[in-house]
MOPAC internal coordinates of N, CA, C and O (Angstrom, degrees):
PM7 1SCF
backbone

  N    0.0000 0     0.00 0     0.00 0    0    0    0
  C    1.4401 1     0.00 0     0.00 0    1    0    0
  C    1.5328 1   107.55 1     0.00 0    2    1    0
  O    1.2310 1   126.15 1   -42.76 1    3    2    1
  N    1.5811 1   105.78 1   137.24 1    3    2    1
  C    1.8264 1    95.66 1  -167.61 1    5    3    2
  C    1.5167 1   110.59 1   -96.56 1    6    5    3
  O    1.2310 1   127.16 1  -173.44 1    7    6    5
  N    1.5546 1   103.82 1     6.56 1    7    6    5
  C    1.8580 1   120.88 1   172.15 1    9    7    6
  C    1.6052 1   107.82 1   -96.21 1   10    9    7
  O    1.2310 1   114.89 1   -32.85 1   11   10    9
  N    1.1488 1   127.30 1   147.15 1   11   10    9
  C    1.4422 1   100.42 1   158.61 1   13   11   10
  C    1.5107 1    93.32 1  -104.89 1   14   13   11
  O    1.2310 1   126.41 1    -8.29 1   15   14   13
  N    1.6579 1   105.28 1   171.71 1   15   14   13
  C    1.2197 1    98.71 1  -141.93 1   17   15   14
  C    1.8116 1    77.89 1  -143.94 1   18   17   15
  O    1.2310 1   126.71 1   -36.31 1   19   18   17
  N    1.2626 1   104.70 1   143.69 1   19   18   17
  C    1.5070 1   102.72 1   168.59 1   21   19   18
  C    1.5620 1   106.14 1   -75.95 1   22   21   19
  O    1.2310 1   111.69 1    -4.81 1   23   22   21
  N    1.8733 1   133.26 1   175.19 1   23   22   21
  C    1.1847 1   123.55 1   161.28 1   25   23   22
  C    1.2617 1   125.37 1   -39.79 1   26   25   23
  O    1.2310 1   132.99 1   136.72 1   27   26   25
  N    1.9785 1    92.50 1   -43.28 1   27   26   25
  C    1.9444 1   106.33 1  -137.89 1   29   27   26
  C    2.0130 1    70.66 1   -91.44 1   30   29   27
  O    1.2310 1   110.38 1   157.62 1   31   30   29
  N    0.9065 1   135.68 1   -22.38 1   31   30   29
  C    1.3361 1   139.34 1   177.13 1   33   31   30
  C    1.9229 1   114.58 1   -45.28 1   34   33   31
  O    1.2310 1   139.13 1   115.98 1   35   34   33
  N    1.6562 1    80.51 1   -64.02 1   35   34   33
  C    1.6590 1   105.47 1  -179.12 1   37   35   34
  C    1.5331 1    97.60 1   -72.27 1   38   37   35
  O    1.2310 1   105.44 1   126.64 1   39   38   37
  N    0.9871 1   144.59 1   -53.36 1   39   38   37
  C    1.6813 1   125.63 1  -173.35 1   41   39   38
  C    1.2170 1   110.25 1   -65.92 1   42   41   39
  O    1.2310 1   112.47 1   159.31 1   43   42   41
  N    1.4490 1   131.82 1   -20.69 1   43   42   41
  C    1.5045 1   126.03 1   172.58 1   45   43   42
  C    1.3883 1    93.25 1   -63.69 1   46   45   43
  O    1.2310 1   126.44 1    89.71 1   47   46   45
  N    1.1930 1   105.22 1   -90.29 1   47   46   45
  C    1.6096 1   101.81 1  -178.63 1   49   47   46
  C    1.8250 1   121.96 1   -15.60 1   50   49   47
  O    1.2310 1   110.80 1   145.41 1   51   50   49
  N    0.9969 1   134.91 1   -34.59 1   51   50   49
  C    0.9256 1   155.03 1  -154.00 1   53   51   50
  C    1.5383 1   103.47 1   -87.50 1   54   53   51
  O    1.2310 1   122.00 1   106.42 1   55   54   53
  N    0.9942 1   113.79 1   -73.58 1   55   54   53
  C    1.7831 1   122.69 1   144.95 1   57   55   54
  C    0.9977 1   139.27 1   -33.53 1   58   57   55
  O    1.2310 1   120.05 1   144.91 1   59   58   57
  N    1.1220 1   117.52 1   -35.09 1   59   58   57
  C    1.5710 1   133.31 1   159.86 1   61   59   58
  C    1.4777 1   118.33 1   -66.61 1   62   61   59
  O    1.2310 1   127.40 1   151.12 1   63   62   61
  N    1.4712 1   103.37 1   -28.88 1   63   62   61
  C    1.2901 1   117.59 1  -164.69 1   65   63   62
  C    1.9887 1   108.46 1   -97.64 1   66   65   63
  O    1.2310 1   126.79 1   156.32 1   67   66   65
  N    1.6893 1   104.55 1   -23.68 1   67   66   65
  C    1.3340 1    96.64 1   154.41 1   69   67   66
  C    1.3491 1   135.60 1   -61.28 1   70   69   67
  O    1.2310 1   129.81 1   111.17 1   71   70   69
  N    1.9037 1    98.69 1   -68.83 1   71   70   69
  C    1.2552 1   102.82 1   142.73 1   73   71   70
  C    1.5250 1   139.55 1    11.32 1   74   73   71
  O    1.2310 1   121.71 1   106.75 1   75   74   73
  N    1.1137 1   114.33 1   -73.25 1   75   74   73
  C    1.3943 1   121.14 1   171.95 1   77   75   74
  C    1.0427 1   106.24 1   -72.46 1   78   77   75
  O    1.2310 1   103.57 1   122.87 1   79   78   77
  N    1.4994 1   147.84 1   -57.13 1   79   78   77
  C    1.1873 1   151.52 1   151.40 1   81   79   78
  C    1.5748 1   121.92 1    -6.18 1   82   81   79
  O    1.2310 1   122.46 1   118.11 1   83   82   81
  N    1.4611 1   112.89 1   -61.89 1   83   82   81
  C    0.9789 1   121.61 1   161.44 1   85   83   82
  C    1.8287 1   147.95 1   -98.33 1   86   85   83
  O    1.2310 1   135.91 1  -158.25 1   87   86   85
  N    1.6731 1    86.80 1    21.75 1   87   86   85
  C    1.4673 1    95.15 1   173.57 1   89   87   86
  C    1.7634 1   114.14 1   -96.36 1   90   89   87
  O    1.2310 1   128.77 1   176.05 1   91   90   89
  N    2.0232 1   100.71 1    -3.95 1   91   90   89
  C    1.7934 1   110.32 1   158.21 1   93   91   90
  C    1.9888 1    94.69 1    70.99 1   94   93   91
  O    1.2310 1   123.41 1  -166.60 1   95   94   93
  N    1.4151 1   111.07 1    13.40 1   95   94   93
  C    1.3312 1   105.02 1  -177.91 1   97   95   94
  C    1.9312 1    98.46 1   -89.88 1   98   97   95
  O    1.2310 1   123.40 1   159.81 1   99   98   97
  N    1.1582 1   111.09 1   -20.19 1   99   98   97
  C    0.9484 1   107.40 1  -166.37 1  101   99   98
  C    2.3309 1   118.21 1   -81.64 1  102  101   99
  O    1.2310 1   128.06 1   -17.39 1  103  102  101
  N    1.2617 1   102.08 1   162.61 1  103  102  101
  C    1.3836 1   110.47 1   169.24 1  105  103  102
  C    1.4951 1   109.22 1   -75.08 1  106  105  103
  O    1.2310 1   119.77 1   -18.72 1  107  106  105
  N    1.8847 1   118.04 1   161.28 1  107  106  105
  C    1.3978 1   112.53 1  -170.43 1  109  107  106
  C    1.2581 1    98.38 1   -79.29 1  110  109  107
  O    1.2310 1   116.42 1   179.69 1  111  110  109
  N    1.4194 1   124.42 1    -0.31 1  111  110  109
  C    1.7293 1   116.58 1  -169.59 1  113  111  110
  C    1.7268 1    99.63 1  -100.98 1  114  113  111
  O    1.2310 1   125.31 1   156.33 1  115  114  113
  N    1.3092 1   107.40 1   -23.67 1  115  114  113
  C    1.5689 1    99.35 1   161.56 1  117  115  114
  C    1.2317 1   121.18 1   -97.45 1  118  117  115
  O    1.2310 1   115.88 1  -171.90 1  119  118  117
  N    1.1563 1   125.43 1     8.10 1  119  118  117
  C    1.5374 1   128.19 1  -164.14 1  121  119  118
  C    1.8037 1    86.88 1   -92.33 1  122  121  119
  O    1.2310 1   128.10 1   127.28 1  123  122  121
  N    1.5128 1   102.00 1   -52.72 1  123  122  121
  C    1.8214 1   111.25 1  -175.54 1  125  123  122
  C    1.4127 1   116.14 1   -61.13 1  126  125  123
  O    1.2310 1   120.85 1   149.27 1  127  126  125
  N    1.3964 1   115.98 1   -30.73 1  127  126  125
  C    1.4972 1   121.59 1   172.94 1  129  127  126
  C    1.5561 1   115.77 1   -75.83 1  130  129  127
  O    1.2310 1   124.23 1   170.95 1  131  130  129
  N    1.5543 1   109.48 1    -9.05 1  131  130  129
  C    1.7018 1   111.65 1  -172.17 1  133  131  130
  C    1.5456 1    88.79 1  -100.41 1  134  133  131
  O    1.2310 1   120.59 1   131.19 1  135  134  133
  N    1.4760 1   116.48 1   -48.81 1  135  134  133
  C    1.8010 1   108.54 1   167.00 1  137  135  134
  C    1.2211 1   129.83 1   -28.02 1  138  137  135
  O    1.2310 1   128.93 1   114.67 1  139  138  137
  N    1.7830 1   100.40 1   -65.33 1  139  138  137
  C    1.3319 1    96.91 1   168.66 1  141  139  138
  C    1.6522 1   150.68 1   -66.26 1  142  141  139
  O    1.2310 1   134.80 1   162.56 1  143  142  141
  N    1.6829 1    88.98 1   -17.44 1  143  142  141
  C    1.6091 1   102.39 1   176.88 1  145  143  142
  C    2.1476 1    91.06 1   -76.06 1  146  145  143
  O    1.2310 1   126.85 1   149.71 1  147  146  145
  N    1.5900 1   104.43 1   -30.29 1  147  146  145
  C    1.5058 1    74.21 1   166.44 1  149  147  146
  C    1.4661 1   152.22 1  -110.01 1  150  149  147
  O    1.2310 1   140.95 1  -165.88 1  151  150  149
  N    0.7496 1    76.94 1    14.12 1  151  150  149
  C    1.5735 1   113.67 1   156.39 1  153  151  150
  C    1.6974 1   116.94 1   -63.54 1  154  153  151
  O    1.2310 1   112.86 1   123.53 1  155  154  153
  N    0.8086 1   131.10 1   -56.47 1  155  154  153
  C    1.4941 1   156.33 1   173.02 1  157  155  154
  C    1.5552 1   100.39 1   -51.64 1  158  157  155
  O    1.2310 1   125.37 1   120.09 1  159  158  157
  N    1.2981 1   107.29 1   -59.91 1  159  158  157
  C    1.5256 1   129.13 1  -167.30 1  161  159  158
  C    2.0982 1   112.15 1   -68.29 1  162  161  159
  O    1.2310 1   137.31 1   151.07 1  163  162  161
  N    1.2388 1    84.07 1   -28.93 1  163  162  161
  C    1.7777 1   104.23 1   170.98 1  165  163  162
  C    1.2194 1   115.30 1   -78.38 1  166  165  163
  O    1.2310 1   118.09 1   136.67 1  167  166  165
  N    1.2135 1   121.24 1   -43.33 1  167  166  165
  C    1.0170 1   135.87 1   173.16 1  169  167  166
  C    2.1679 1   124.41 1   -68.89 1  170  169  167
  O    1.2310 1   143.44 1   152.17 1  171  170  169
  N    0.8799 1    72.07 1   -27.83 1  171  170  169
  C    1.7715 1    93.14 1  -173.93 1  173  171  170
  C    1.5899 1    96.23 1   -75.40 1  174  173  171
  O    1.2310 1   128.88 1   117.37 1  175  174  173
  N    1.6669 1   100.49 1   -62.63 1  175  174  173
  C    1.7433 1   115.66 1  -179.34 1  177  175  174
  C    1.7154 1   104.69 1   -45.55 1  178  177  175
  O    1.2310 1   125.62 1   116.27 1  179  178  177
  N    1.6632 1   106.81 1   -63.73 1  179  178  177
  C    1.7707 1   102.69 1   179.88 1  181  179  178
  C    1.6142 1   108.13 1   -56.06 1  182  181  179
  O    1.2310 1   106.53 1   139.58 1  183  182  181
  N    1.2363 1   142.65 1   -40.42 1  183  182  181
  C    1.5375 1   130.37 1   165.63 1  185  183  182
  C    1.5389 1   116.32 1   -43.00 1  186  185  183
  O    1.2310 1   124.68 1   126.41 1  187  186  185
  N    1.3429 1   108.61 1   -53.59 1  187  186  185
  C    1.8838 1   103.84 1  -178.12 1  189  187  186
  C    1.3065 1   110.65 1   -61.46 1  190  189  187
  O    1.2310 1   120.31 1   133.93 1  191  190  189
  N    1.3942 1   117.00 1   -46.07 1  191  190  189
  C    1.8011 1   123.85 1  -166.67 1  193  191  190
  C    1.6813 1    97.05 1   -76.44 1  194  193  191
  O    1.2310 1   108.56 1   174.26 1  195  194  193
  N    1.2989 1   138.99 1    -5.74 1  195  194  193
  C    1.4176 1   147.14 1  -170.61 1  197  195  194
  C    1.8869 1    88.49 1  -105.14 1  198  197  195
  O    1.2310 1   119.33 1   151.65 1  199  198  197
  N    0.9533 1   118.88 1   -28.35 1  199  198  197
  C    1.4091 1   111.94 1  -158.52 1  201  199  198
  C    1.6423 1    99.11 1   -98.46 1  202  201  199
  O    1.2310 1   124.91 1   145.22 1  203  202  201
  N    1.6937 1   108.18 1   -34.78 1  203  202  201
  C    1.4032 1   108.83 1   179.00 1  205  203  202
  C    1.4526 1   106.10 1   -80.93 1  206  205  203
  O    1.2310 1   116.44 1   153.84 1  207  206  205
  N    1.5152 1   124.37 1   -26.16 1  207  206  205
  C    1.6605 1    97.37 1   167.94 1  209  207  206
  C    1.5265 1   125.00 1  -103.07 1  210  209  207
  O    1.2310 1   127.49 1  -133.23 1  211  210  209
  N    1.1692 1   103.18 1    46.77 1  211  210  209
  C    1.5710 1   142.24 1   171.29 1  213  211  210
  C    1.5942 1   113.83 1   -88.36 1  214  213  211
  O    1.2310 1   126.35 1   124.50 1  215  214  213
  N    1.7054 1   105.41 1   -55.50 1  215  214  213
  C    1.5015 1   125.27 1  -160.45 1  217  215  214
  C    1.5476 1    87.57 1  -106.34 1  218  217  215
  O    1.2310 1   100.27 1   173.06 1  219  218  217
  N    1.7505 1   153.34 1    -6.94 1  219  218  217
  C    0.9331 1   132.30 1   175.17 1  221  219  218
  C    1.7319 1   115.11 1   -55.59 1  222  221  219
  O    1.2310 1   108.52 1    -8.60 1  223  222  221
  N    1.0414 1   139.08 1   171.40 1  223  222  221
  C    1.2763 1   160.41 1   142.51 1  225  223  222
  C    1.3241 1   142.34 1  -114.03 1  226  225  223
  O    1.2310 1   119.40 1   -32.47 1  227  226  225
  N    1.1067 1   118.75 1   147.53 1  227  226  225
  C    1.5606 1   107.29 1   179.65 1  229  227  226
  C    1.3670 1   103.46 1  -136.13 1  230  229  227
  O    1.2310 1   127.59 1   -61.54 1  231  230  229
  N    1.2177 1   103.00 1   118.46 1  231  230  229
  C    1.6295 1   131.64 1  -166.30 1  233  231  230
  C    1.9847 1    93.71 1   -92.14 1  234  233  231
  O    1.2310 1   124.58 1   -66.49 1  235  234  233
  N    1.2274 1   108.82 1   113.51 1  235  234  233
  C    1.1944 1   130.80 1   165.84 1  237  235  234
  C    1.6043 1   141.96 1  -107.90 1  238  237  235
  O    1.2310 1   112.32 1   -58.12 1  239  238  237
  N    1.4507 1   132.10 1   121.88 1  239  238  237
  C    1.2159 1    98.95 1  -157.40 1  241  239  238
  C    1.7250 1    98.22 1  -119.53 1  242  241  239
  O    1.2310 1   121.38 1   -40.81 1  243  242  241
  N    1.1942 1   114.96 1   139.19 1  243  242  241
  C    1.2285 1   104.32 1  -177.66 1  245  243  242
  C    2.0018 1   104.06 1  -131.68 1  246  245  243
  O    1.2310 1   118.35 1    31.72 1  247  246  245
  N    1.5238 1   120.74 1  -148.28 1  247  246  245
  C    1.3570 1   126.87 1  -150.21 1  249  247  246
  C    1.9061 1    85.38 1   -72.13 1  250  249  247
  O    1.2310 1   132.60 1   117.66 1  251  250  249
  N    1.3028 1    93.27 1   -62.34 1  251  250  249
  C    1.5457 1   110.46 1   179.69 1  253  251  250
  C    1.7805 1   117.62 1   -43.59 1  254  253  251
  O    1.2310 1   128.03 1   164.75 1  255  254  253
  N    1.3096 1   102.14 1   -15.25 1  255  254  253
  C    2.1183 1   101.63 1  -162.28 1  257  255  254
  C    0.5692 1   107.02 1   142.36 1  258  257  255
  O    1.2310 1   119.81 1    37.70 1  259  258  257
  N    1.7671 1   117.96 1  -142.30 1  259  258  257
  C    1.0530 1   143.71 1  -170.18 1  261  259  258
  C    1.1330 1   107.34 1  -129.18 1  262  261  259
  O    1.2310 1   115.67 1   -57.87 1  263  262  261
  N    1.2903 1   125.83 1   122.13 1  263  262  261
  C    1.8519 1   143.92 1   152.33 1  265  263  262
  C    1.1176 1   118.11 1   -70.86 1  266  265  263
  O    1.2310 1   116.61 1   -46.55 1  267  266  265
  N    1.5443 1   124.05 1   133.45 1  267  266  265
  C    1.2354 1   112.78 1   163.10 1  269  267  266
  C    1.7389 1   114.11 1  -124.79 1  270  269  267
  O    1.2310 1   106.06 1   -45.06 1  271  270  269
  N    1.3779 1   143.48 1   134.94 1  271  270  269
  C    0.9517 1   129.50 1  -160.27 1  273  271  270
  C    1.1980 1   111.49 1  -158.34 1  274  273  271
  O    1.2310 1   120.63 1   -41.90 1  275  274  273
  N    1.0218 1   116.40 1   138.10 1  275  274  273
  C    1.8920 1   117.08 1  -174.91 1  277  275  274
  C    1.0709 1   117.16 1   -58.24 1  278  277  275
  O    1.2310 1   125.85 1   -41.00 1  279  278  277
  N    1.2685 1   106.35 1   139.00 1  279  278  277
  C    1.7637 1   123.35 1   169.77 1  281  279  278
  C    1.3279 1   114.87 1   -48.55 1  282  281  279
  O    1.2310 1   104.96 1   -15.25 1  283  282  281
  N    1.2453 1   145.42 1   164.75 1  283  282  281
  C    1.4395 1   131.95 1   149.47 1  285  283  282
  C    1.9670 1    76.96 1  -164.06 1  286  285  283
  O    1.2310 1   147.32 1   -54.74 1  287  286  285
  N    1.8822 1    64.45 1   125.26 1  287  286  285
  C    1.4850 1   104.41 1   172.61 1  289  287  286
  C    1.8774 1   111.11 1   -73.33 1  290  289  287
  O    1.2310 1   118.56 1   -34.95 1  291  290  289
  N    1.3408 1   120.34 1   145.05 1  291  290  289
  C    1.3955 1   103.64 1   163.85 1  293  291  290
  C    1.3053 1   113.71 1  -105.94 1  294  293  291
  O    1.2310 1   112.59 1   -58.15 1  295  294  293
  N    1.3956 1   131.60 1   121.85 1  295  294  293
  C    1.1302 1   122.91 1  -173.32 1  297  295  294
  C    1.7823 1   112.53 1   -92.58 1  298  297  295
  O    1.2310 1   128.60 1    -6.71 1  299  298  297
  N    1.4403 1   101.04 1   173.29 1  299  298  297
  C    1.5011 1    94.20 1   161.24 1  301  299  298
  C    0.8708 1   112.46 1  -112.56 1  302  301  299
  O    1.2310 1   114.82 1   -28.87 1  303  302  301
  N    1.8922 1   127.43 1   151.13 1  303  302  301
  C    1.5705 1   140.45 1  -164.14 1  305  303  302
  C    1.4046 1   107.61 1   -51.86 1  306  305  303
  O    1.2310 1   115.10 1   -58.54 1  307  306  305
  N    1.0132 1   126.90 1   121.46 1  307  306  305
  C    1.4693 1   146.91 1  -152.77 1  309  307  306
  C    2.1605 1   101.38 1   -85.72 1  310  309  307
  O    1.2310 1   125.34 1   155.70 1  311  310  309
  N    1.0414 1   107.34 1   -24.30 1  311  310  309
  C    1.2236 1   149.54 1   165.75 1  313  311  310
  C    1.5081 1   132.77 1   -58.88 1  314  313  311
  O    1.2310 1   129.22 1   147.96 1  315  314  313
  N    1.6270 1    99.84 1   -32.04 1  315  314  313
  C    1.4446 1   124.01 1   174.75 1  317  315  314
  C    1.8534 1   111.99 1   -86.05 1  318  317  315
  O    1.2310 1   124.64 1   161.23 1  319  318  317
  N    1.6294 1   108.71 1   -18.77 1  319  318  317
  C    1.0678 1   126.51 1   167.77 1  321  319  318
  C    1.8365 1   117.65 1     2.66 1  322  321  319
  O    1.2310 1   120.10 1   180.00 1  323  322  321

């Protein structure tokens, strides 16, 4: 993307970009160019939300204090697709 784009930035866009998609006003040569911008835009959104549960933490407090220690997400095999 040649903007950078905040998330809450990129999901507007994103919406806008169904929207058009699905108001059927459009030609198949703009219909494929609105795909692909969303496409792009999905992709952009899963990088930030991948990056923010990257930087989460989980603040724990135990006898000793306070712990702080990274999140880790469990995913499912990406593979199983």
């Amino acid at each position: 993307m040649t903007e950078e784009l905040s998330f809450e930035g990129a999901i507007d866009k994103l919406e806008r970009t169904v929207d058009k998609l699905e108001s059927g006003n459009l030609s198949l040569a703009e219909s494929l160019s609105e795909f692909e911008t969303g496409v792009k835009l999905v992709r952009f959104c899963s990088s930030k939300l991948e990056d923010a549960e990257e930087k989460i933490e989980i603040i724990k407090q135990d006898a000793k204090g306070i712990k702080i220690k990274p999140y880790k997400l469990e995913r499912e095999d990406k593979d199983e697709s």
